[in-house]
VMD Tcl script that draws the C-alpha trace (Angstrom):
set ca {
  {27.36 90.90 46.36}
  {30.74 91.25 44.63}
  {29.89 88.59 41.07}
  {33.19 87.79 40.65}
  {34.00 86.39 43.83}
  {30.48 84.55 43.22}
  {31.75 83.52 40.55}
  {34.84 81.59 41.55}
  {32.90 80.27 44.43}
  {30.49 78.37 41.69}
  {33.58 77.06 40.39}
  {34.92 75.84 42.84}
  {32.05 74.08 44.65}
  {31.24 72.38 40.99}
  {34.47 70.91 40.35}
  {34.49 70.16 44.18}
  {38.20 71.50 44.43}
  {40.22 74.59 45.09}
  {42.87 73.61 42.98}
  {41.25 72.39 39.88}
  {39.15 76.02 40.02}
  {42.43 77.89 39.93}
  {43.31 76.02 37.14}
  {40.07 76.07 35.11}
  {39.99 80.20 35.80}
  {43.52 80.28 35.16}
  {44.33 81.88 38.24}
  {46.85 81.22 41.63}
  {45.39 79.18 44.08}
  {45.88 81.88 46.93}
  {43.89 84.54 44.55}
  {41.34 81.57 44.72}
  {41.40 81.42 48.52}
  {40.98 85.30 48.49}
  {38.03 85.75 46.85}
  {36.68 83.00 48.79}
  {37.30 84.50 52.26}
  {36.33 87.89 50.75}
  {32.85 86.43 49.88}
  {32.15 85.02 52.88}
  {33.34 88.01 55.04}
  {30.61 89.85 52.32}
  {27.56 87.65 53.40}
  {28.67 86.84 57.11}
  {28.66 83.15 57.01}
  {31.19 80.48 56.03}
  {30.40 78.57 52.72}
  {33.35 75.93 52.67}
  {35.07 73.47 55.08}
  {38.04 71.38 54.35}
  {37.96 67.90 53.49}
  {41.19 66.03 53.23}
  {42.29 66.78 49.69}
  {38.56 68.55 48.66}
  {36.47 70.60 49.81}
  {32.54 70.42 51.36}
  {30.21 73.01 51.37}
  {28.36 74.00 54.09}
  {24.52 74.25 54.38}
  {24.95 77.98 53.30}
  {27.27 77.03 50.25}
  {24.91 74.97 49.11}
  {22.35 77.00 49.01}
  {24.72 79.78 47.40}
  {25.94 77.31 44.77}
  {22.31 76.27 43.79}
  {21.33 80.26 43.28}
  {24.69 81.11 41.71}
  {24.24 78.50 38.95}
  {21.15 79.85 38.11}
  {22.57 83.68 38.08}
  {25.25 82.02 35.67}
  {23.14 79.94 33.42}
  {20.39 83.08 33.46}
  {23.37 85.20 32.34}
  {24.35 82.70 29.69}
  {20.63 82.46 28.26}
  {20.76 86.47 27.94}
  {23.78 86.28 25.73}
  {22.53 83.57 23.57}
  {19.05 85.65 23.39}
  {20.75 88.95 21.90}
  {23.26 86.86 20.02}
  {20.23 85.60 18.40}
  {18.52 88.50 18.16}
  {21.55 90.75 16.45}
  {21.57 87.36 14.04}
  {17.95 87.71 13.27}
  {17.66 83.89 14.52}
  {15.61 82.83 17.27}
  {15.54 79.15 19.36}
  {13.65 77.52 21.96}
  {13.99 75.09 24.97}
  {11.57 73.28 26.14}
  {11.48 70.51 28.76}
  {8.62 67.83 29.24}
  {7.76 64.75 30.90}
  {7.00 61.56 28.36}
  {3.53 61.96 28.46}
  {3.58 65.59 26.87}
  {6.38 64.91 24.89}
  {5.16 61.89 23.52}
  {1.60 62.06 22.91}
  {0.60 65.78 23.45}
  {3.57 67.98 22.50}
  {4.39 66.23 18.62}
  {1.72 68.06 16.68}
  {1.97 71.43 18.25}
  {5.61 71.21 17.18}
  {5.22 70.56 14.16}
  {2.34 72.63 13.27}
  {4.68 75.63 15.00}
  {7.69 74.60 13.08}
  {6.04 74.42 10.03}
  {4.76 78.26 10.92}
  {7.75 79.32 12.01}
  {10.65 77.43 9.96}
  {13.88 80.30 10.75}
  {13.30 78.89 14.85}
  {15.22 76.31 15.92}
  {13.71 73.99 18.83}
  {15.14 72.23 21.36}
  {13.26 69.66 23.47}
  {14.77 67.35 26.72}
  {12.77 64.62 28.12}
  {12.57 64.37 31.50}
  {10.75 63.24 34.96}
  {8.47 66.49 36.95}
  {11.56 66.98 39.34}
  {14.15 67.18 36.11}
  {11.72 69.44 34.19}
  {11.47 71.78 37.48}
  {15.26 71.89 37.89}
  {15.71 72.92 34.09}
  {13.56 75.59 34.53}
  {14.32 76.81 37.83}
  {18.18 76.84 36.48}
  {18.05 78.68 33.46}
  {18.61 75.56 30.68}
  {15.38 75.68 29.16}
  {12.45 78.43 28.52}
  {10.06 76.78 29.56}
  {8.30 73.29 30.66}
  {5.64 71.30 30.79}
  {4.30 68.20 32.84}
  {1.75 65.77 33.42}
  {0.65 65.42 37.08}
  {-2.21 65.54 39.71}
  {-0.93 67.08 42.19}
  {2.13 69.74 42.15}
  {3.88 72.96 43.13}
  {6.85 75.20 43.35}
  {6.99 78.28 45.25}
  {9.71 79.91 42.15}
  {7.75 78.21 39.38}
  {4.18 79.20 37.59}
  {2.06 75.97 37.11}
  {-0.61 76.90 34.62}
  {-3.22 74.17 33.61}
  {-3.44 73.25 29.64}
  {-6.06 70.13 29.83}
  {-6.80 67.29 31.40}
  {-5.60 63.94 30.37}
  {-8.11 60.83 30.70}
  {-6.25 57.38 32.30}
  {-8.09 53.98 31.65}
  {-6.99 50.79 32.90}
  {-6.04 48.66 30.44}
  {-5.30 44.69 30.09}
  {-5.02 41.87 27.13}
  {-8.51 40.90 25.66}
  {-8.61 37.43 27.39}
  {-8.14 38.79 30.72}
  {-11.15 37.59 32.66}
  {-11.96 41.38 33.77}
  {-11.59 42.73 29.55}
  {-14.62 45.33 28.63}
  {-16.33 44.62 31.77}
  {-17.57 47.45 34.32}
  {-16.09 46.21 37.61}
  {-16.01 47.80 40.98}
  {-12.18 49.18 42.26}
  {-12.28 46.86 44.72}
  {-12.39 43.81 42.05}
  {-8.74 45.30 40.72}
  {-7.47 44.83 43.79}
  {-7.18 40.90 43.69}
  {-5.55 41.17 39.98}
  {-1.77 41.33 38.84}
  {-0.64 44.82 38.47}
  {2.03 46.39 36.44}
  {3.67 49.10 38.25}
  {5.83 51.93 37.13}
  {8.67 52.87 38.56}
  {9.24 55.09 41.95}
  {8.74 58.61 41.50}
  {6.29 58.07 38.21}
  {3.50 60.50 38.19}
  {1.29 57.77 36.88}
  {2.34 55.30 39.88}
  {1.25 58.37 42.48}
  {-2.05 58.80 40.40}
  {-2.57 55.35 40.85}
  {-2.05 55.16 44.37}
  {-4.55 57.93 44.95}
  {-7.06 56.67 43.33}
  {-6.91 53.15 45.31}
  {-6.19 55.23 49.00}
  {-8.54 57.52 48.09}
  {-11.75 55.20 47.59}
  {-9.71 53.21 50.85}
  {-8.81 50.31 48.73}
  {-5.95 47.74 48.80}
  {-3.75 48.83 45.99}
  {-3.42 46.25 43.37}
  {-1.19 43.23 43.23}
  {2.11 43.65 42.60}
  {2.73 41.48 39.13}
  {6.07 43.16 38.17}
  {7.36 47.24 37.73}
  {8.89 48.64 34.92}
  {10.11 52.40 33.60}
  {7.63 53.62 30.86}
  {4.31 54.16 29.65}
  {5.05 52.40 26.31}
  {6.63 49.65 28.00}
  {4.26 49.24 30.47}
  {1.31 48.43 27.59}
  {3.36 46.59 25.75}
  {3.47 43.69 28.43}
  {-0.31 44.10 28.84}
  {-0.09 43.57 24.71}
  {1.89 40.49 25.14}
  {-0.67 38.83 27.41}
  {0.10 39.86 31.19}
  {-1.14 41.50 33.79}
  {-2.89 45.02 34.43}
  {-2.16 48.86 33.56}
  {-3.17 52.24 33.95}
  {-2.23 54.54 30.74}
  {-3.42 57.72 29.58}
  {-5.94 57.06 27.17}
  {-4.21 58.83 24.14}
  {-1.42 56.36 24.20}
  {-3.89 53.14 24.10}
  {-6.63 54.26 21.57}
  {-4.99 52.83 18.70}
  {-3.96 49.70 20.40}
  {-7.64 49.45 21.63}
  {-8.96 50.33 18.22}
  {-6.67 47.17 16.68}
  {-8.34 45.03 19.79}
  {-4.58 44.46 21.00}
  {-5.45 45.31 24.22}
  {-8.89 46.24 25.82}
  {-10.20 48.22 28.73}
  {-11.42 47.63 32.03}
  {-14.20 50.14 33.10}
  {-14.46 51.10 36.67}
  {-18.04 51.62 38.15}
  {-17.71 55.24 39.16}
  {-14.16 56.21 39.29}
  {-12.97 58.97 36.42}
  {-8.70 59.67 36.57}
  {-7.37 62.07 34.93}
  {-4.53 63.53 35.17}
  {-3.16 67.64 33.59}
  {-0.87 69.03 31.19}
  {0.61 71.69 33.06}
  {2.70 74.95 31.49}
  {6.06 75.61 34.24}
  {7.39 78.92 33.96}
  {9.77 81.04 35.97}
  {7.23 83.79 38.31}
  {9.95 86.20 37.22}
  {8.76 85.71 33.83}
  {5.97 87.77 33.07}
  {5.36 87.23 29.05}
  {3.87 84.47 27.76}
  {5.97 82.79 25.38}
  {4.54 82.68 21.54}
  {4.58 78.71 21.64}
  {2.41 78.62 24.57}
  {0.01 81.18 23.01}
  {0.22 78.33 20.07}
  {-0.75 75.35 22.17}
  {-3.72 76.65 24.13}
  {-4.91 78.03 20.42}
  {-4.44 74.61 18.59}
  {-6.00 72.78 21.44}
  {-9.17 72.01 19.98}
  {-7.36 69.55 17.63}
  {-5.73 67.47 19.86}
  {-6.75 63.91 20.39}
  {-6.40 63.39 23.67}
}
mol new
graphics top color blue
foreach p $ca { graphics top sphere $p radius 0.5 }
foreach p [lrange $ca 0 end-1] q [lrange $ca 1 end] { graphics top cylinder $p $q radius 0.2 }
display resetview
């Protein structure tokens, strides 16, 4: 496939325009046109349409936008790597959901940091779908998530630990340290996280799977910290993972709610690239420093 032509064709599906890609490459429209035309005479299908002033891809050119991105930003990683390495300075990306970033990630940092003080590290915060895309695409070196249940066909899931959940409510709720069956949360104000949450899909699971009516719906709101802190202020019930509650629980802010048979836990998954085949020194770090995390 002729990489220049690819090349202009990126550009010009990302600023959604023929003319503002001639302008950005500094070349004539028509040369723009060319390449475009040559590219899809190359690869037998047609990868843009016309709309009215624009321009709309076709199910093809999106498909060859997605993979020429990552081409691009894979190229642009390469660069940075041997700048780095010809400057005898090394970084790293890393993306992870707020659960890893928050509670697991913070030590392992800082302990690898403190071995390693000439690397300069990089972490983005994200939701499992965001962390994916930054890997898939190039942006980051690596990932990791908290879920139950995932999978990529381009990405390497590889399991770090399992993260307890409790449920957790305000000490005067009338279900506080008690052992209660699931089917007793179900008639009790429930605060739920947001859509797409990994911690709202655990907890539907673990009401469908024991066949029992989910919780009622007291209010939803983004965050695991936020989500405790209403529980802290006097309403309502959550699920958290248990490292972001011990201290709380240990102050008697809040208190648990055991459930009669039912353990949840969720992982701490690794995501790398299946093209990648070394293990990156920081993951060699976490799975060796495991044993001191408080999880």
């Amino acid at each position: 496939m002729n990489l220049h032509a690819l090349r202009i064709f990126t550009n010009v599906a990302k600023l959604g325009s023929i003319t503002e890609a001639a302008k950005f490459l500094h070349i004539s429209q028509p040369a723009v046109t060319v390449q475009i035309r040559k590219l899809e005479r190359e690869i037998g299908v047609k990868l843009i349409e016309g709309k009215g002033r624009g321009i709309q891809l076709t199910y093809e050119g999106e498909f060859l936008y997605e993979q020429g991105l990552r081409l691009f930003h894979l190229e642009e990683q390469i660069d940075e790597k041997f700048k780095n390495f010809l400057g005898k300075k090394e970084n790293i990306k890393i993306a992870s959901s707020y659960i890893s970033t928050n509670y697991i990630l913070p030590p392992i940092i800082a302990g690898y940091k403190s071995e390693n003080p000439n690397i300069d590290m990089y972490v983005s915060l994200g939701n499992v779908q965001s962390v994916e895309r930054l890997v898939l695409d190039y942006k980051v070196d690596f990932g990791f998530v908290v879920q139950s249940n995932i999978g990529h066909e381009d990405i390497n899931f590889e399991k770090i630990m399992d993260i307890p959940f409790w449920f957790v409510v305000h000490p005067t709720h009338p279900l506080a340290n008690k052992v209660v069956s699931i089917f007793e949360l179900s008639e009790h104000d429930f605060i739920y996280r947001e859509r797409g949450s990994s911690t709202l899909d655990l907890m539907e699971a673990i009401f469908y799977t024991h066949n029992c009516p989910l919780p009622r719906f007291g209010l939803q709101i983004e965050g695991v910290l936020e989500s405790i802190k209403v529980v802290e202020s006097g309403y309502g019930m959550a699920i958290a993972p248990a490292c972001s509650v011990k201290e709380k629980l240990s102050q008697g802010s809040i208190a648990r709610i055991f459930v009669d048979q039912v353990e949840i836990s969720q992982s701490l998954f690794s995501c790398t690239r299946k093209v990648d085949k070394m293990e990156h020194p920081f993951i060699q770090y976490l799975k060796a420093n495991l044993s001191d995390l408080e999880v």
